[in-house]
N, C-alpha and C positions, 0 to 999 in steps of 0.2 A: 567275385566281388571284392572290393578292396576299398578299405577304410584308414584315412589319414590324419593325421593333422600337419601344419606349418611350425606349429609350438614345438615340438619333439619326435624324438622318431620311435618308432618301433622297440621297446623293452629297454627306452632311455627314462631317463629322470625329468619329471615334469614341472617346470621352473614355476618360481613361488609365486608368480602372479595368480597362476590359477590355483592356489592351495589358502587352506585358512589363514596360515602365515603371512597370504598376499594379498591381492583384493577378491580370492575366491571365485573368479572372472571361472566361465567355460571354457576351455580351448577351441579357440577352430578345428573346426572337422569338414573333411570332405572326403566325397566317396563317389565309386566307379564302377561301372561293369554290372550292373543288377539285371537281373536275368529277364526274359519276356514274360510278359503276365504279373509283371511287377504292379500292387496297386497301391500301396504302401509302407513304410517303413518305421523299424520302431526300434527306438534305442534304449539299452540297460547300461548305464555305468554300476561297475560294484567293484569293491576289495573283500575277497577272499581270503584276507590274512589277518581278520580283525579278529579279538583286541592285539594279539602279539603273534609274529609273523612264522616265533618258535613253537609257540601252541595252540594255531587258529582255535575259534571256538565258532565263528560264525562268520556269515559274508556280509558285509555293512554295502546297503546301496545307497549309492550319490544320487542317481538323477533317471528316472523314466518317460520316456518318452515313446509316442505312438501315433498313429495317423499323420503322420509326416508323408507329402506328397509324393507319387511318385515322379515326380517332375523333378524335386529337390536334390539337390547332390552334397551341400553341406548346409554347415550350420556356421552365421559367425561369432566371432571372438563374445562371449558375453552369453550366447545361446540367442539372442533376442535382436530383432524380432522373430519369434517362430514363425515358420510361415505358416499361411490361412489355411487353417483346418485343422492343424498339428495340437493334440490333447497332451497334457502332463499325467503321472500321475506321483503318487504320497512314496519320499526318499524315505530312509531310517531316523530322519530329523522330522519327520511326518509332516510334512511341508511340501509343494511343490518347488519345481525348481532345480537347478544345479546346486551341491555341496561338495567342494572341494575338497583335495585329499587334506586328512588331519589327526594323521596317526598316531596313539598315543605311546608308540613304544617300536622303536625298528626300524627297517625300509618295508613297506608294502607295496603290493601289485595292485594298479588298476584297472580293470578291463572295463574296456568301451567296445560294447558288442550290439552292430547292429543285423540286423533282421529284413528281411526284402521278402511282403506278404504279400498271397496273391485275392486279399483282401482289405478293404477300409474296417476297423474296427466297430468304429462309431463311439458313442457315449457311456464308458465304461466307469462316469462320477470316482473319477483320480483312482485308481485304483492304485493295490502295490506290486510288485516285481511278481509276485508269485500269482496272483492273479492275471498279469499280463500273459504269464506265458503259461500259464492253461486257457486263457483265451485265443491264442496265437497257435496252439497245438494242431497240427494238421494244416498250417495257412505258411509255414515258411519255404519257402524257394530257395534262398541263399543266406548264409550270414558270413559275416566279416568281423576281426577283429583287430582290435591298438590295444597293447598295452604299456600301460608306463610306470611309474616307479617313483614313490616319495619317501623320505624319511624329514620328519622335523630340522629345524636348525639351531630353533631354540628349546630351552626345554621349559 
């Protein structure tokens, strides 16, 4: 399976539009190759290099996402509209939704990891990252992954 976007390429720098700096916008994503028995998909953004990239302390997530069809192959620019059926659940900003990169110190990695289950979720009332993928344990088929790369401009 393989996971892209148009915005940036693979362990590039991800332009300020999609970061707080910019209008926080999702990047397009699109993705390929998901294996048979595919009945859903589900995506984790996070930065594992938060707060400082010298001393991680913890992985800060952007944006979860799940029951994404298996029909869908991306997302566009903005995330929205999700397509029908597609559940969110609660970022580290405890909010649904994409949050962009907005590191407070460094360049950090982003990884956009998605997941190809050979199940529908259902109604897991926004769950977080860590809940996702103990619900997910035993259902993944394939993952794929982007990573990209931000440091601040301004300070």
């Amino acid at each position: 399976m393989k996971l892209t976007s148009t915005a940036f390429a693979h362990e590039a720098e991800i332009p300020l539009l999609y970061t707080c700096e910019g209008r926080d916008l999702a990047p397009p994503l699109a993705w390929s190759g998901a294996p048979a028995g595919t009945r859903s998909f589900a995506l984790i953004v996070d930065d594992p290099d938060a707060p400082d990239p010298a001393a991680p302390k913890m992985t800060w997530v952007h944006w979860v996402l799940y029951d994404l069809p298996a029909s869908t192959h991306g997302l566009p620019e903005g995330g929205r509209p999700l397509p029908a059926g597609a559940r969110e659940g609660l970022n580290d900003w405890k909010r649904t939704g994409y949050g962009g990169p907005c590191p407070p110190i460094g360049r950090h990695r982003y990884f956009f990891k998605l997941y190809a289950l050979d199940t529908l979720l259902g109604d897991l009332a926004t769950p977080t990252k860590a809940k996702l993928e103990q619900v997910m344990r035993g259902h993944v088929l394939a993952q794929a992954e982007l990573i990209g790369t931000y440091q601040k401009k301004r300070r």
